[in-house]
N, C-alpha and C positions, 0 to 999 in steps of 0.2 A: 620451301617456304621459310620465310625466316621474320616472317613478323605475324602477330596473332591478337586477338581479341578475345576473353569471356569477362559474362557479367554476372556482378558479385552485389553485395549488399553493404554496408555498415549502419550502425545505432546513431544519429545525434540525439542523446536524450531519450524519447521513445517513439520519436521521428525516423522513418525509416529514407537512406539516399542512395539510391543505385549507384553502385561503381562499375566501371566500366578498367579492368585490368588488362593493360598492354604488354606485349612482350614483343623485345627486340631482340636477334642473336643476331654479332657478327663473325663469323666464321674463320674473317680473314686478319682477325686482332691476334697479334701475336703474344700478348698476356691475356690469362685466364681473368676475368675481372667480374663481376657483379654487384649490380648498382641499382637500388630502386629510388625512385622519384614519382613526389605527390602529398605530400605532407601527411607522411605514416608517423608514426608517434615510435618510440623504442621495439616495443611489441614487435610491431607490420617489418623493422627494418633487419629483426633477430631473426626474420621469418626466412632470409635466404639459405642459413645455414639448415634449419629444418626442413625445407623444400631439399634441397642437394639431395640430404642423408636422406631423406624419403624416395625421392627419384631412382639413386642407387641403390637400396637397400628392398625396391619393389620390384628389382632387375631390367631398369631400363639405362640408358647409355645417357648419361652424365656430358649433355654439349657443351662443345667447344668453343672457344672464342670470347668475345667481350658479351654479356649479356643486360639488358637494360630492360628496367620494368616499372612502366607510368601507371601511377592509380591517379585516373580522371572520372569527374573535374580534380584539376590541382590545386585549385584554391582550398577545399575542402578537407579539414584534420579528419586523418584514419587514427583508429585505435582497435585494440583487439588483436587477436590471432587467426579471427575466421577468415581471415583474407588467406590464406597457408596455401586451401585449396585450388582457389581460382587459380594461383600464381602457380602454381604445379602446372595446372591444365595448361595454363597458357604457353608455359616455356614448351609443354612436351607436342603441343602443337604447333612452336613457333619452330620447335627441330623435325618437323616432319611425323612426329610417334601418333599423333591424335593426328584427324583428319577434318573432323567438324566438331565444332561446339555450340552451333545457331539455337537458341531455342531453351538454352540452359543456363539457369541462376544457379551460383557455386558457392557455396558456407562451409568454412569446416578448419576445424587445427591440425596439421601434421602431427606424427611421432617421427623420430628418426626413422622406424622403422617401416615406417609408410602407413600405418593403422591412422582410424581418424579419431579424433578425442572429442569430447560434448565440446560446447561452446556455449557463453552467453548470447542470448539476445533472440535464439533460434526461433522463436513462436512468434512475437512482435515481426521479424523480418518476411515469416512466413505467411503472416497475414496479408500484409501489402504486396506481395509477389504477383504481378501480373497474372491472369488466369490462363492467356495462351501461353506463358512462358512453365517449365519442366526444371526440376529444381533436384539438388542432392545435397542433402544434408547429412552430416555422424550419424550413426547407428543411436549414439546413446543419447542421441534428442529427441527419440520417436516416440516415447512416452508422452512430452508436454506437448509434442504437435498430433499425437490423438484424440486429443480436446475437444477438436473439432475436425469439420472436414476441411479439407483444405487440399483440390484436386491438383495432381503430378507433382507428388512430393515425395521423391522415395529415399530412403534411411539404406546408408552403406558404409559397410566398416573399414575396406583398404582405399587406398590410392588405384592399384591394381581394379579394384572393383568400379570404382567411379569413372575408370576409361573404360570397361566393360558397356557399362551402362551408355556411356555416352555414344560408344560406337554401334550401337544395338544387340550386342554380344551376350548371353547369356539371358537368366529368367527372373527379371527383379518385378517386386513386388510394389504397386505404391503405399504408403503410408493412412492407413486406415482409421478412420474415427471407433474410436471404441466405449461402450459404455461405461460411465463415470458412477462409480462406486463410492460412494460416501457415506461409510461409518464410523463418525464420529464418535471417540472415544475419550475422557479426560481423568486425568487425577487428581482432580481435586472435586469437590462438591459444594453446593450451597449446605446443603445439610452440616456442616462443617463447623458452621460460624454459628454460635450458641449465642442468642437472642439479636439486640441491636437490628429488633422487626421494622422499626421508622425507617434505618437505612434499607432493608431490604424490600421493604417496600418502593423505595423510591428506585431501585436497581433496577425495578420489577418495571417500573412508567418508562424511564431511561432506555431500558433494551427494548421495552414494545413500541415506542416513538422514536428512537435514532434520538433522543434528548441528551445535551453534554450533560454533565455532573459534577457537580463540585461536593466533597466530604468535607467538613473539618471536625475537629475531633483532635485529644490529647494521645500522646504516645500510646502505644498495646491499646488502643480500644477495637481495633481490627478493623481500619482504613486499607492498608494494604491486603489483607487475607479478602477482604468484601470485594477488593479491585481485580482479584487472580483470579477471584470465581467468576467475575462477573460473565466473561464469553462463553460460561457453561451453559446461560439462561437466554441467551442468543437466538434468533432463528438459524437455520442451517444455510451456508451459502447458497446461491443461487449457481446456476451453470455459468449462466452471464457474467456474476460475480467472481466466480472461481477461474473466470477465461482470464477476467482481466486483473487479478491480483495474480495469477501465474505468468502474466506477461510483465508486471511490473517486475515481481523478483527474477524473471530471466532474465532483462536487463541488467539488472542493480548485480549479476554474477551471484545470487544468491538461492539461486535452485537446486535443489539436490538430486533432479531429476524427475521429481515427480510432482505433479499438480497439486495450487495450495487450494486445502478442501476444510480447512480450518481457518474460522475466521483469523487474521492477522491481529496479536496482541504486542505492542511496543510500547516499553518502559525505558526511555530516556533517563542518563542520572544527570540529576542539578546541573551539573557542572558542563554539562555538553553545550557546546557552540551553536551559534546561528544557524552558521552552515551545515552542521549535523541534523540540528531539527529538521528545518524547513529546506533542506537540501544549497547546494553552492560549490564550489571549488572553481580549479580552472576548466573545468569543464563542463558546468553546471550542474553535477551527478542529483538524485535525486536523493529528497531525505529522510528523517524518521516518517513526517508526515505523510508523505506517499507511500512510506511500507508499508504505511498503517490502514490505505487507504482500505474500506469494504470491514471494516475491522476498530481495533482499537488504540487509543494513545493514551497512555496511562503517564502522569505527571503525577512523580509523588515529592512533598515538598515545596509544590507549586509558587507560594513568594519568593525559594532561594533561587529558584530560577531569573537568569538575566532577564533587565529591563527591553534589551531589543529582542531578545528570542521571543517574549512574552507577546511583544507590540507586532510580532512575523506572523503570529497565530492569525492573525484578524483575516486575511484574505481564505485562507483555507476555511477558517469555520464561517464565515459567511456562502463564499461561493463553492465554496468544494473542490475546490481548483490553488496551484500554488504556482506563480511567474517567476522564474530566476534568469536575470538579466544578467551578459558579461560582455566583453566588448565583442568577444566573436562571435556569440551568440545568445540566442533567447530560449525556452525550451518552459513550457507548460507542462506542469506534470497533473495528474489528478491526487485529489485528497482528499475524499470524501470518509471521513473519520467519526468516531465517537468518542468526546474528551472526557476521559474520567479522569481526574484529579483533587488531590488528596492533600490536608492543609493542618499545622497545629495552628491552635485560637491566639498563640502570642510566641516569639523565637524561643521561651523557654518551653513551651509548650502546655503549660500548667493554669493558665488563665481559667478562672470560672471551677476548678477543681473545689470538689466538697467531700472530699474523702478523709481529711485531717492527717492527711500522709504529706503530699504535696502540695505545696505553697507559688504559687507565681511569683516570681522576682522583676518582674518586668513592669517600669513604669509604664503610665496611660500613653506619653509620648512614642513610646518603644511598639507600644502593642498596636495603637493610629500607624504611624509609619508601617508595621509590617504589613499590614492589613489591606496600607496604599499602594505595595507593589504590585497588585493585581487593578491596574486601572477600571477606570469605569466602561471605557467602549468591549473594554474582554469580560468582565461583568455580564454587560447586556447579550453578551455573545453565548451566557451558559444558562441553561431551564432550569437546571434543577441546583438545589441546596438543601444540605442537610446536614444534621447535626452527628457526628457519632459519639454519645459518651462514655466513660470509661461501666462498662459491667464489675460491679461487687461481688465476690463472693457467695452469697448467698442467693443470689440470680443466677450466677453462672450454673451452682450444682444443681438448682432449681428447677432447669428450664427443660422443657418439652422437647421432646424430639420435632428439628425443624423440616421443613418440607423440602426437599428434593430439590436437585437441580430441572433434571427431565418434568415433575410437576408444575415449577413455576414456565420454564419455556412451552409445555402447551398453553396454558395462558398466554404466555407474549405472542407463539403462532398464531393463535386463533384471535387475536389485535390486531396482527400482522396483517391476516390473510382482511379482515373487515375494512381497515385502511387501502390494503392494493387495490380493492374490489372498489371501492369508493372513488379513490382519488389516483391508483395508478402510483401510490410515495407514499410514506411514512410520513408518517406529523412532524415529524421533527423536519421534514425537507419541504414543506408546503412554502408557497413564494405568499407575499401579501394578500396579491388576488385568492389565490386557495381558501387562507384564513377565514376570509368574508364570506367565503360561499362555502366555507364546509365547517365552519366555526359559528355557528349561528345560536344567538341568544332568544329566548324568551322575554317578557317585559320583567320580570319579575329577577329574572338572571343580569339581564342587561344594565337593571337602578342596581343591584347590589355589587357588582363588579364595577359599575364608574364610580362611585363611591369610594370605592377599595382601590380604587386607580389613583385617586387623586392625593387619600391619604396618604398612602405609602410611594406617591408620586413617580409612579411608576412611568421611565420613558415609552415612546412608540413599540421601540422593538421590544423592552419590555414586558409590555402588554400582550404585544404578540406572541411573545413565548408561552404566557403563560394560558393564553388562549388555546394554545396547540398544547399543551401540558392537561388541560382538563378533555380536550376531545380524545388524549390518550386512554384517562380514566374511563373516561365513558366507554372508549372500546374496549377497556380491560373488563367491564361491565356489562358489556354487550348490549348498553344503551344507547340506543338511537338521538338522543336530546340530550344537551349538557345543562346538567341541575346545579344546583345551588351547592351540593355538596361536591360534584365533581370542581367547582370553581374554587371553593371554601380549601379544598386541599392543594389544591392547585398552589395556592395563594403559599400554602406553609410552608412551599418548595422554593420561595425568595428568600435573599438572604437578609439575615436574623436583623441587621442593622435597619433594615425596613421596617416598622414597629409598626403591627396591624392594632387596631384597637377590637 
């Protein structure tokens, strides 16, 4: 036999496309030659030299002749290493050593020494794996494809072994679901951050509704420390959750092997590009926004952030979804996020200070303009606002011991759990129809809120935010009805420029 077939997988994005890997040997070419074709990227083309030394070094006989190997379709960019193993099988098939390979999807990177190495993507590929098709993946990807079940999927560590398996030789095990243990653990705490109760209240709305957040506050008032804490007071991932935030970073090459069981916390600096937030390159890769998805995007500095990164946010925090177009391709990622982002009141930071230390140097013009690099449509896009001021001295040594992280997150579960039961999402993710039928006013709620609409001229989405911003309260209350006072606070969480009478 001198020509052969198995089928393989590669990533576009977190689209999964069967490859179908060919192998030609001619026997009767009198230079030793090896040549792949199909538009494999560097990676796929270094792969022959690591196939050879694995062939040899797993003691099989090293064919002769010219050998030629098509990754089809050929229109379609390969990338990656996992293609190592298909192309092993295939050659050692296409010289007679294997026999069959029908029925078997092939993942996996060589060592010279024929051992197989983790890979990216392994969990994503194995989800869409045909269910009559039989698969072999590395040894050390067996952890994130325990996740779930995912039937004839077995984990093997040589080259040697994977022709075992194939030929039915030996006693291989399939890869087993096993239960997901999650004990979360942190170092840091709420209990931490001594007073600045306003913002931690609002942390407190923000985590139990999925509500973005915007801080502003002067330098050291504890904008960032409030933001590191904030995924202490989180609900715990969900399984569904943690499935598919472990499938995003198995793509993105950013797994360390083991399932993410912590919510995702990303903190971009200022100066990061487009393409870094909201994902880009020549390949589409995916970006902060999507690592963050299930999790958090923490934006500190938030004006000195570029005008077009800022204006990119808009599709992800509306739909939860992010589109990155290039001319070879398209590729949706998910990003379903919580924006916490953190602001000084003027670029020197000092505006509104009353402490007789620090003085603002910033004209009205300086402090308007900063203030304008956060447009209005990203404006409307965030629930919550709030003030952090700087703590004195005498408050600081003053203050009480604060409450717990574990304390406030049973509050935010038991929010949590009242909204699933209700509506199936969180407030912060309810679509307009939701709003109406789960956001419902009294006569009494309903004059004092248009009122308060009109004054502070508050747009549609607006409104709606802040409608889902008070049914949050009310389930931190475990009130049935939203009052005058779950709406009254609601209202303090617009920003300051809105002047309520």
């Amino acid at each position: 036999m001198h020509y052969s077939k198995v089928k393989s997988a590669v990533l576009a994005g977190l689209k999964v496309l069967e490859i179908d890997v060919e192998a030609d040997i001619n026997s009767r070419a009198i230079v030793q030659d090896w040549e792949i074709v199909g538009l494999g990227d560097t990676a796929v083309k270094e792969s022959r030299k690591r196939v050879m030394s694995a062939i040899k070094n797993s003691g099989f006989d090293v064919p002769r002749g010219k050998i030629t190997v098509n990754l089809a379709p050929s229109d379609v960019k390969k990338e990656g290493t996992l293609l190592d193993l298909p192309i092993a099988v295939a050659i050692l098939m296409a010289s007679g050593k294997i026999h069959q390979s029908e029925g078997w999807m092939l993942i996996g990177e060589l060592g010279l020494d024929g051992m197989l190495r983790r890979i990216n993507g392994a969990l994503p590929i194995m989800l869409e794996k045909p269910k009559r098709m039989r698969a072999a993946v590395p040894l050390a990807n067996a952890v994130e494809l325990s996740l779930i079940n995912i039937p004839k999927v077995y984990a093997v560590d040589t080259l040697v072994n994977v022709v075992k398996l194939i030929e039915g030789k030996g006693n291989f095990s399939e890869v087993k679901r096993t239960a997901l243990k999650v004990n979360v653990e942190y170092d840091v705490d709420f209990s931490e951050v001594r007073g600045q109760e306003h913002a931690k209240r609002a942390l407190e709305i923000a985590a139990a509704g999925f509500h973005n957040l915007v801080m502003k506050g002067p330098p050291g008032a504890g904008k960032t420390m409030l933001s590191r804490r904030f995924p202490t007071i989180m609900p715990p991932m969900t399984e569904s959750e943690i499935v598919e935030s472990t499938k995003i970073y198995s793509a993105a090459g950013m797994l360390d092997g083991t399932p993410i069981t912590v919510r995702p916390f990303r903190a971009p600096h200022h100066s990061a590009s487009t393409a870094s937030i909201v994902g880009g390159g020549n390949r589409a890769k995916p970006g902060e926004v999507t690592l963050a998805h299930n999790g958090v995007l923490f934006m500190d500095e938030l004006p000195e952030f570029r005008r077009d990164v800022l204006e990119a946010l808009r599709q992800p925090l509306e739909d939860g979804v992010i589109t990155i177009s290039r001319v070879r391709e398209t590729n949706t990622y998910p990003a379903r996020f919580l924006l916490i982002a953190a602001q000084n009141p003027c670029p020197c930071g000092w505006a509104g200070s009353n402490d007789g230390v620090h003085h603002c140097t910033c004209s009205v013009a300086e402090i308007a303009r900063y203030n304008k690099r956060i447009s209005g449509p990203i404006s409307d896009r965030i629930d919550v606002f709030v003030d952090v001021p700087k703590v004195d001295y005498d408050r600081y040594t003053s203050m009480k011991p604060a409450e717990s992280s574990k304390k406030v997150r049973n509050r935010v579960m038991k929010a949590v759990e009242i909204q699933i039961k209700r509506a199936n999402k969180l407030n912060g993710k309810l679509t307009s129809k939701e709003v109406r039928k789960f956001c419902l006013l009294g006569e009494r709620e309903e004059s004092f809120f248009k009122n308060a609409s009109k004054k502070l001229g508050l747009s549609g989405r607006t409104m709606e935010k802040t409608l889902k911003v008070s049914r949050t309260i009310a389930d931190l209350a475990n009130e049935e009805k939203i009052s005058l006072s779950h709406i009254a606070e609601a209202l303090q969480y617009r920003k300051k420029e809105e002047i309520f009478i």
